[in-house]
C-alpha positions, 0 to 999 in steps of 0.5 A, spaced: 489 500 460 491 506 463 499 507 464 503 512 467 510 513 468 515 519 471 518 520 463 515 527 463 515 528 471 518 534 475 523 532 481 521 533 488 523 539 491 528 535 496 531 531 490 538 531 490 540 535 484 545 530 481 540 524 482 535 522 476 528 523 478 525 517 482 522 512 479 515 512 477 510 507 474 503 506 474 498 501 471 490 500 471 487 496 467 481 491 467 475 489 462 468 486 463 464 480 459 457 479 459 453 474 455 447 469 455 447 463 459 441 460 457 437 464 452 432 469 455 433 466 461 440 466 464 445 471 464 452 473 466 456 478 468 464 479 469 469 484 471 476 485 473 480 491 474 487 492 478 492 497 479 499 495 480 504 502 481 511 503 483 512 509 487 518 512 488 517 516 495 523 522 497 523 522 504 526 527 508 529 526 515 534 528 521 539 524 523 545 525 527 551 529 524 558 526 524 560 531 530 554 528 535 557 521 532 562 523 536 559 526 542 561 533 540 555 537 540 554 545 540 558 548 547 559 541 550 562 535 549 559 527 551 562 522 552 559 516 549 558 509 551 564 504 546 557 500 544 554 507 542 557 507 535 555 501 533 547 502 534 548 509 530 552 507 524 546 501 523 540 504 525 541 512 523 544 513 515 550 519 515 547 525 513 547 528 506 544 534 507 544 541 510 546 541 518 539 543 522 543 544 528 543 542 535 547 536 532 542 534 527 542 534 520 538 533 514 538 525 510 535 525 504 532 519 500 528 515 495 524 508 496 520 506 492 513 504 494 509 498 491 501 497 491 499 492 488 490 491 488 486 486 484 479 486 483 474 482 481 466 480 480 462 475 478 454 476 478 449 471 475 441 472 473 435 467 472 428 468 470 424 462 472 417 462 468 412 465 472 415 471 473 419 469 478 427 472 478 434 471 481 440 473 482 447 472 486 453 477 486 459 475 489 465 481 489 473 480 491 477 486 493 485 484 495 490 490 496 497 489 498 502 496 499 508 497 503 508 503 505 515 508 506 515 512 512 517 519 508 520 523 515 523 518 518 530 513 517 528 508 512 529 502 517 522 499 516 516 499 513 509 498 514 505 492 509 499 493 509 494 488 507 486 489 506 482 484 502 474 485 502 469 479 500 461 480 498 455 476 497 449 477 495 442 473 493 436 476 491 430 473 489 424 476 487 417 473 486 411 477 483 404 474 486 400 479 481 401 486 477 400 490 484 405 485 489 412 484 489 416 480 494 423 480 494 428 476 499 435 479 499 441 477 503 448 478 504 455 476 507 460 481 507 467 479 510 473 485 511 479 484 513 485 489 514 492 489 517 497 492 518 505 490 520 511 495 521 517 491 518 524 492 518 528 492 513 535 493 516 539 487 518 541 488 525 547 485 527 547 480 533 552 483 537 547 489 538 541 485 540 540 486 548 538 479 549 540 472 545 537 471 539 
């Protein structure tokens, strides 16, 4: 077991001053068994390891300062539609930090970010009498993180999902002390994805078509 937490971390450059440091924490941990089945013949072998880790992202973007809000903007004014307020109050968060002009000023935040990976594998080993040999080996590998943005409003996130699968099965025969055959085969299955997510509810006088 190795762990991990944010007790003796620095804050980030873009952490607010009067906030504590975001959140932090990691584990990694696994173990490993191997042992006889059947003495001098059979053999297993096992591992596992995962990581599980909570990681406060600070993010820092533009947003739209309270003038613009209103539709005054540097040397001009802008009449806005009444509807327009509503789509930048829900998807657009007040900002919170220095103005970058133009309309635009700064908005601070800390998500956190979890990641959540398991591992594991499995291998057999047999020696027949007569010098023959087997061994059959199966791995799996799964890892979820939903992924914060860091540079744009926190209204979505991207899940991330990859698991991976291998097989293996090798069979050595020994014909005499100068041949060896070995058959070996395998089956490898990977899958990744990866889904943008919303993480605001948006109220359904703003959506454009019923439902």
């Amino acid at each position: 077991e190795f762990y991990r937490n944010s007790s003796l971390d620095a804050k980030n450059y873009f952490d607010p001053r009067d906030k504590p440091i975001p959140d932090f924490y990691r584990h990694q941990f696994g173990a490993v068994f191997g042992g006889p089945i059947a003495r001098d013949r059979t053999f297993y072998f096992t591992a596992f390891e995962s990581l599980i880790e909570r990681l406060g992202v600070t993010g820092v973007t533009a947003v739209p300062d309270d003038d613009a809000r209103r539709g005054i903007l540097p040397g001009r004014a802008v009449s806005l539609h009444p509807a327009i307020p509503a789509y930048l109050d829900t998807l657009f968060p007040h900002a919170n930090g220095r103005s970058l002009g133009g309309g635009a000023a700064e908005y601070l935040f800390t998500e956190t970010q979890p990641t959540d990976e398991y591992f594991g594998q499995v291998r057999i080993d047999h020696r027949f009498k007569g010098g023959d040999s087997l061994f059959s080996r199966y791995t799996f590998d799964d890892g979820r993180v939903d992924r914060v943005p860091p540079s744009k409003p926190p209204v979505s996130i991207t899940q991330e999902h990859s698991r991976n699968q291998y097989v293996t099965v090798e069979h050595q025969h020994l014909f005499s002390s100068a041949l060896l055959n070995t058959i070996k085969g395998g089956i490898n299955r990977s899958v990744s994805l990866a889904d943008n997510v919303r993480t605001l509810d948006i109220p359904p006088a703003l959506s454009w078509l019923p439902g």
